[in-house]
C-alpha positions in Angstrom: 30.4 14.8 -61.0 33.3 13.3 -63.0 34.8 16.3 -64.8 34.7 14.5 -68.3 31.1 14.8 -67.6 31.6 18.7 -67.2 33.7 19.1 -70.4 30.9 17.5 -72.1 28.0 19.4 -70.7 30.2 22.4 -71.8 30.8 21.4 -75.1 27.2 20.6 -75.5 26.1 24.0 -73.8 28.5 25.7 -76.4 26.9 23.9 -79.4 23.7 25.4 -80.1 24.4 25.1 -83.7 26.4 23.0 -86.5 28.8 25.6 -86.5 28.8 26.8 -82.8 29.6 22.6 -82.6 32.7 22.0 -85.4 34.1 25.7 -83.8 34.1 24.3 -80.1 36.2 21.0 -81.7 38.6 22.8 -83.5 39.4 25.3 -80.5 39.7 22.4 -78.5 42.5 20.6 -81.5 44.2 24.4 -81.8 44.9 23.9 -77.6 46.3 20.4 -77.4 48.9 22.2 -80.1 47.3 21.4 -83.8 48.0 23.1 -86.7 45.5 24.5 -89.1 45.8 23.5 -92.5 44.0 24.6 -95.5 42.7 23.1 -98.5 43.3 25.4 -100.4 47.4 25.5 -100.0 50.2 23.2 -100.2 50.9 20.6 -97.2 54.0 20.5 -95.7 53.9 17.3 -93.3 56.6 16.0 -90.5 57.0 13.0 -88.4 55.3 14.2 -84.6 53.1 16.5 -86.6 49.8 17.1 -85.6 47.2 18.7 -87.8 43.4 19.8 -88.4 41.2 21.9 -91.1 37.3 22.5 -91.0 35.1 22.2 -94.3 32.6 24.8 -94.8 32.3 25.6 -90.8 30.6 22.6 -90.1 33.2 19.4 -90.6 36.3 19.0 -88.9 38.9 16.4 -89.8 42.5 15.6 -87.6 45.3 13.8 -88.0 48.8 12.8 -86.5 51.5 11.9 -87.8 53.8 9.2 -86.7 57.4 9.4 -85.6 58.1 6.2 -87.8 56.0 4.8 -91.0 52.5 4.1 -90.0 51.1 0.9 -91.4 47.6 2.2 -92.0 44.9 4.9 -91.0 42.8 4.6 -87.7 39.7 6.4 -88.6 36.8 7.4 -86.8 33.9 9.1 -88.3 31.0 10.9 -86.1 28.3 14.1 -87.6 28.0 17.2 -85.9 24.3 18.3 -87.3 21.2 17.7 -85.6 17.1 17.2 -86.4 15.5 21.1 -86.1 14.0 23.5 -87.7 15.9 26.0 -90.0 14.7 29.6 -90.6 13.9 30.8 -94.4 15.1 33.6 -96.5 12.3 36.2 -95.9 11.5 34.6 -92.1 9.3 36.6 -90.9 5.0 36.1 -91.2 3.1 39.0 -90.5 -0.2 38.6 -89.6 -2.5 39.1 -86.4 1.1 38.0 -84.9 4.6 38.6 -85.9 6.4 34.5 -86.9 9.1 32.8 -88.4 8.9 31.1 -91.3 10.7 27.7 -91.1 11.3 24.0 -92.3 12.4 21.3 -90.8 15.8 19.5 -90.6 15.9 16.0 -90.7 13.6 13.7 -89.6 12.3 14.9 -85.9 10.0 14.3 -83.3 7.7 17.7 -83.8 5.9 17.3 -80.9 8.8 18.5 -78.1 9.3 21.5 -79.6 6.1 23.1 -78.9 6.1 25.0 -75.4 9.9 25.7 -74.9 11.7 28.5 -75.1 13.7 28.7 -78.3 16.5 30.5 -79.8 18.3 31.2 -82.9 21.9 30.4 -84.0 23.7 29.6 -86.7 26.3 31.8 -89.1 25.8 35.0 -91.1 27.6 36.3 -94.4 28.4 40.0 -93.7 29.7 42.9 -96.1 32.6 43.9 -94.9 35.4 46.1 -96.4 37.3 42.7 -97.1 34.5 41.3 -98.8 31.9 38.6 -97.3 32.7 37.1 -94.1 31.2 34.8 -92.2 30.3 35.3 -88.6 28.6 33.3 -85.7 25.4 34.4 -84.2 24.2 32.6 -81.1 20.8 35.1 -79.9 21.4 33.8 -76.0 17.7 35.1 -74.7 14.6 33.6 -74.9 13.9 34.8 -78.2 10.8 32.2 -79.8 8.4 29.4 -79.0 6.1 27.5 -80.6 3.0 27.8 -78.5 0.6 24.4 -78.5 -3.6 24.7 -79.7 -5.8 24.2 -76.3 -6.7 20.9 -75.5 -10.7 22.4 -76.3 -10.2 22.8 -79.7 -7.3 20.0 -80.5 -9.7 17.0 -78.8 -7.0 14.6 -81.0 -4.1 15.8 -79.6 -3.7 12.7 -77.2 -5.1 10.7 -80.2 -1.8 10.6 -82.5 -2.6 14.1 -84.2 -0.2 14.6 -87.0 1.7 17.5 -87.2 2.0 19.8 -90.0 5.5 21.8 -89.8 3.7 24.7 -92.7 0.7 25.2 -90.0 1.8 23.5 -86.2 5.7 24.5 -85.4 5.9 28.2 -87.1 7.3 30.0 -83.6 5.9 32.9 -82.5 8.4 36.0 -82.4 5.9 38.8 -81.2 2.9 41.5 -81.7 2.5 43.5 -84.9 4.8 45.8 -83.5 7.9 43.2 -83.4 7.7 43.8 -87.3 10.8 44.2 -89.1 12.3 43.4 -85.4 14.2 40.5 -86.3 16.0 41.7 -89.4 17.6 44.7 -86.8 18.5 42.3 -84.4 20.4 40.2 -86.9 22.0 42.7 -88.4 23.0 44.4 -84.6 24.3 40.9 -83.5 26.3 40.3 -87.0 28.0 44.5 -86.9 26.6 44.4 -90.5 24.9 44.1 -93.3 23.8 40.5 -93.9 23.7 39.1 -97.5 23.2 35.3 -96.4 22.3 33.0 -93.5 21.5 29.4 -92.1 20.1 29.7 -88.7 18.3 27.4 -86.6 16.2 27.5 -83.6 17.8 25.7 -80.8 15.9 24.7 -77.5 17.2 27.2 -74.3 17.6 24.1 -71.6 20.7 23.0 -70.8 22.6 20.3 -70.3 21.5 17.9 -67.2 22.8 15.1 -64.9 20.0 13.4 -63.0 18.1 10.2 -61.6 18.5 8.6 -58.6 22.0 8.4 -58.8 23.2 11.0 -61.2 23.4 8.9 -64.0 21.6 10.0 -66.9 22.7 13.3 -68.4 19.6 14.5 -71.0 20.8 17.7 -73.7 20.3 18.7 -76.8 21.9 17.0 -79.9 23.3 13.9 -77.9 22.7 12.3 -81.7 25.2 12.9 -82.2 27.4 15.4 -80.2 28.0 12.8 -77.2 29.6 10.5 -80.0 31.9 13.6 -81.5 32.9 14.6 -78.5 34.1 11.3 -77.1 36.2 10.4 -80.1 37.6 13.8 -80.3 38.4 13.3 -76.2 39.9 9.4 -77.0 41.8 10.9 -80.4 43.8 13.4 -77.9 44.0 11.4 -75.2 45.4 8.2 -77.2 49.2 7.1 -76.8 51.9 7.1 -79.6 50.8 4.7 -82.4 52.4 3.0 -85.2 49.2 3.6 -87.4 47.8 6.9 -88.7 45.3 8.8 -86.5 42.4 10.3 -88.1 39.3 11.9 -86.8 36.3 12.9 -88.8 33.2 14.8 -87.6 31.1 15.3 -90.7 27.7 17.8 -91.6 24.8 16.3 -93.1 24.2 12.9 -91.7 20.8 13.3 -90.5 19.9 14.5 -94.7 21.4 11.8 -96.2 25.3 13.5 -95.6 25.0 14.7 -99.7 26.7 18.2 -98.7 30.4 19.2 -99.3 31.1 19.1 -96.1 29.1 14.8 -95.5 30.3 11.8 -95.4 29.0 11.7 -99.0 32.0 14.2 -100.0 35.4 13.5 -100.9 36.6 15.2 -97.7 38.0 12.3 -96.2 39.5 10.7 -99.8 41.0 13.9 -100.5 42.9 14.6 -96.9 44.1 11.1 -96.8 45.1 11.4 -100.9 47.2 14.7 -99.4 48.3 12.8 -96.2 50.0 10.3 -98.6 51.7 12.7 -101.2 53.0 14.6 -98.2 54.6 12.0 -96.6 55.2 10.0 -99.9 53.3 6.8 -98.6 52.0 4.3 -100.9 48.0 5.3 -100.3 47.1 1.6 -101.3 49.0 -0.1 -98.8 47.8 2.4 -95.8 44.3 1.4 -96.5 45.0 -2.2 -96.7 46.2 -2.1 -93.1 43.2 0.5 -91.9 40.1 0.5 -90.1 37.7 2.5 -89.8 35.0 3.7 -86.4 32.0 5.2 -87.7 30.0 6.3 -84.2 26.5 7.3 -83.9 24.0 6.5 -81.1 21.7 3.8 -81.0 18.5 3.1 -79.6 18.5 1.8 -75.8 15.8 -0.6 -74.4 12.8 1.9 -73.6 11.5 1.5 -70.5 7.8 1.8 -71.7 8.1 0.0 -74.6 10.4 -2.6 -74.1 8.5 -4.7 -77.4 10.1 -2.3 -79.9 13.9 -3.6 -79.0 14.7 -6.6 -80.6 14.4 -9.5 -77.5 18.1 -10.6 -77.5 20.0 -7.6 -78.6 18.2 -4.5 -76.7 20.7 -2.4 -75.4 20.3 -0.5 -71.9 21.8 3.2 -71.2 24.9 2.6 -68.8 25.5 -0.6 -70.3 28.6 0.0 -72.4 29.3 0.5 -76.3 27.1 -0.7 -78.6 28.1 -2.5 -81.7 25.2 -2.1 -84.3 24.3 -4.8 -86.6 22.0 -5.0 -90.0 22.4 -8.1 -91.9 21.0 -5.6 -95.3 24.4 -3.7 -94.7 22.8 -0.3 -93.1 25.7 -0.6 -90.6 29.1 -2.1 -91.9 29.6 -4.0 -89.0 30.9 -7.6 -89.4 32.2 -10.6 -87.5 35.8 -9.5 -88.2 35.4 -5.9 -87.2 33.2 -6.7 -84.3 36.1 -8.6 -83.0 38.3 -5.8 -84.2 36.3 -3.5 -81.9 35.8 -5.8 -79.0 39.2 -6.1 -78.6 40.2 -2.8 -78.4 37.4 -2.4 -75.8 38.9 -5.5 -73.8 42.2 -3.3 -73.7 40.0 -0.2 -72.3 37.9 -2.2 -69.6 35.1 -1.0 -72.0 31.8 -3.2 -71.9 29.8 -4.0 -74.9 26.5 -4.2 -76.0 24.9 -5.4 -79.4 22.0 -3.7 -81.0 19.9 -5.1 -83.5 16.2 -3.4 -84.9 13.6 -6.1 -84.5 12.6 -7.4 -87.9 9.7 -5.7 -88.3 10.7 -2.2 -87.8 13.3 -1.1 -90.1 15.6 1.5 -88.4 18.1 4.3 -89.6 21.6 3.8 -91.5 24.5 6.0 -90.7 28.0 7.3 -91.6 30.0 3.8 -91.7 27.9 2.8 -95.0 28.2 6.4 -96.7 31.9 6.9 -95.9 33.0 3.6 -97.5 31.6 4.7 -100.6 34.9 6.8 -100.9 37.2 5.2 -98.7 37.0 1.7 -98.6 38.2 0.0 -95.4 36.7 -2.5 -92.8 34.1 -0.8 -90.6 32.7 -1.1 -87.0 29.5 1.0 -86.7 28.9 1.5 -82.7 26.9 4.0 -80.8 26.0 5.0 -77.2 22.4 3.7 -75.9 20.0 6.4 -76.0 16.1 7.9 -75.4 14.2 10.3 -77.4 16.5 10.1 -80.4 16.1 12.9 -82.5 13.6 14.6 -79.9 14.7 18.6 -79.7 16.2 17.4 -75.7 17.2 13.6 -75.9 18.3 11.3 -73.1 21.7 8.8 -72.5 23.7 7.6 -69.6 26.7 9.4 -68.0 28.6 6.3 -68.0 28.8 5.4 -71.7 30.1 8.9 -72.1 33.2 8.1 -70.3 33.2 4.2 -71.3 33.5 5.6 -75.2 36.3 8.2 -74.4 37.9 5.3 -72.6 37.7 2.7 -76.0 38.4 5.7 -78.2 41.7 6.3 -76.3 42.2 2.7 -76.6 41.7 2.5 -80.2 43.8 5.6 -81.2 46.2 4.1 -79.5 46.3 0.4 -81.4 48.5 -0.6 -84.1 47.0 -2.5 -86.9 47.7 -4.5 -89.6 45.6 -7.1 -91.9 47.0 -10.6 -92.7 45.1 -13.0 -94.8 41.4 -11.7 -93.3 42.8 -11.3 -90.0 44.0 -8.4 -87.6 47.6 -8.1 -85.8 46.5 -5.6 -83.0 49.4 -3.9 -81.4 
């Protein structure tokens, strides 16, 4: 197995949250020798610089700074949050039974959650001597599940039962005697008392490679993980540049990215506002000459069900990027950046796909759309070909892992300026 394959079954392994996900990234930025900055202080910049802050626990944004000018800003923006089920204030139900209380996330296939071992992770607030801090809790046993009704008294469950997440998906935690049991084990796991929390079950399988030749790899979170972990491996792995590196991995996108820490949020407008004073660049000019990568997986041709795909533009898994197209503006890609993108993936002996949903069944938007609402610059929306999107345990292929670090590297590693509608790609 390739051993970018590993690092990402590691990552994903290590992400069983939000937060467990944006505190892998910013490890790996701290090792490759980038400086934490805060919002909350004064930025001091320098040419060669390289530099990261996190918003909330749960959004990371990087940057580098050039040796020389930089014309504009390469951006790329990918989410970090997933579809499941988080656990309410006062989570336990005590009945005949001992369960959590819980909602869902984002919009999810219900069904694959019932029958699996579950878990809980997330963050905890803590009274400390200091004050409230916030600490990471990742329960790593089989803690939950959410145990299905018999076949003899569900006779509709092949029949396309609906699901109800107040009655169908509450887990079950224990007996009557597991009362209060949870509370104890949060506190034990958090060394404190707790005075707030968002925690959220996570499925106990890990990461996989298989088929006939090892080339699928099925996880948790691929939507969007695989995508944030590929341009966070291109953004480090890039070459010197005479534009302005910047990666984004935002919370939120799978809820309409409304929170502080979304694509919604001034996050990105503020950092590149900061960027510009620090280095006294004229901010208008830098996004006249930038472009920006918003990455988040598309559907591949099923294999079942090949008359959902649109007939000429059905990508498969394994086949190469995907550049996602919606002529009502859902993605922001367009014939300039298309070409933008296609070139960069010519430069990384990348292939590439297009994807459009068939007319009669509307699909999803994403971050491109969302993010140009505060920084407006040309967008490519692209995405890896996947199954089972936003299933609790989805399914992609091993090579368009690599084939997106490869283009990411590529990218990072451009120099670009507009001219009258067109790109000078360096």
């Amino acid at each position: 197995m390739d051993k970018r394959t590993k690092a990402l079954m590691a990552f994903l392994d290590a992400s069983h949250s939000v937060y467990h996900a944006v505190a892998y990234l910013a490890d790996a930025l701290k090792k490759e020798g980038y400086t934490k900055l805060s919002e909350g202080e004064k930025w001091t910049l320098k040419p060669g610089g390289k530099y990261y802050l996190t918003r909330g626990g749960t959004a990371v944004l990087a940057f580098r700074v050039p040796q020389n000018a930089p014309k504009g800003f390469l951006l790329s923006a990918s989410h970090s949050d997933r579809p499941t089920f988080k656990i309410k204030e006062n989570g336990e139900l005590v009945g005949s039974y001992i369960r959590l209380a819980t909602e869902k996330y984002g919009g999810m296939l219900m069904a694959p959650w019932l029958d699996r071992p579950l878990s809980i992770a997330g963050r905890v607030m803590v009274q400390t001597e200091n004050g409230v801090e916030s600490k990471l809790i990742d329960i790593d046993r089989d803690l939950t599940m959410i145990p299905n009704v018999a076949i003899h008294m569900n006779r509709s469950a092949n029949d396309g039962y609906k699901w109800n997440p107040a009655v169908d998906t509450l887990p079950l935690l224990g007996g009557k005697d597991a009362k209060g049991k949870l509370d104890k084990l949060l506190k034990k796991e958090a060394g404190g008392e707790i005075l707030g929390h968002d925690l959220f079950l996570y499925v106990r399988q890990k990461a996989t490679v298989w088929g006939m030749d090892k080339e699928y790899i099925s996880s948790a979170a691929l939507d969007d993980l695989q995508c944030a972990w590929g341009c966070t491996r291109g953004f480090l792995n890039a070459k010197e540049s005479g534009s302005l590196p910047v990666l984004c991995v935002f919370d939120s996108e799978e809820v309409g990215s409304s929170s502080v820490q979304g694509a919604a949020s001034r996050l990105l407008e503020s950092a590149l506002d900061r960027i510009c004073q620090a280095l006294e660049l004229d901010k208008d000019i830098m996004l006249s000459n930038s472009f920006m990568v918003s990455a988040d997986n598309a559907h591949a041709l099923h294999p079942n069900h090949p008359e959902l795909a649109d007939s000429t533009n059905a990508p498969v898994v394994n086949g190469g990027i995907v550049l996602k197209f919606n002529a009502n503006l859902r993605y922001t890609t367009d014939g300039a950046s298309a070409a933008v993108m296609r070139s960069v993936c010519k430069k990384a002996n990348v292939p590439v796909q297009t994807y459009c949903n068939r007319a009669d069944i509307p699909g999803g938007s994403t971050l491109g759309n969302i993010s140009l609402s505060q920084v407006s610059v040309p967008s490519v929306d692209i995405g890896l070909p996947q199954l089972a999107m936003h299933s609790c345990y989805e399914t992609a292929g091993v090579q368009d892992g690599l084939y997106l670090e490869d283009a990411m590297a590529a990218y990072y590693s451009i120099t670009l300026e507009a001219k009258d509608g067109s790109y000078v790609i360096e």
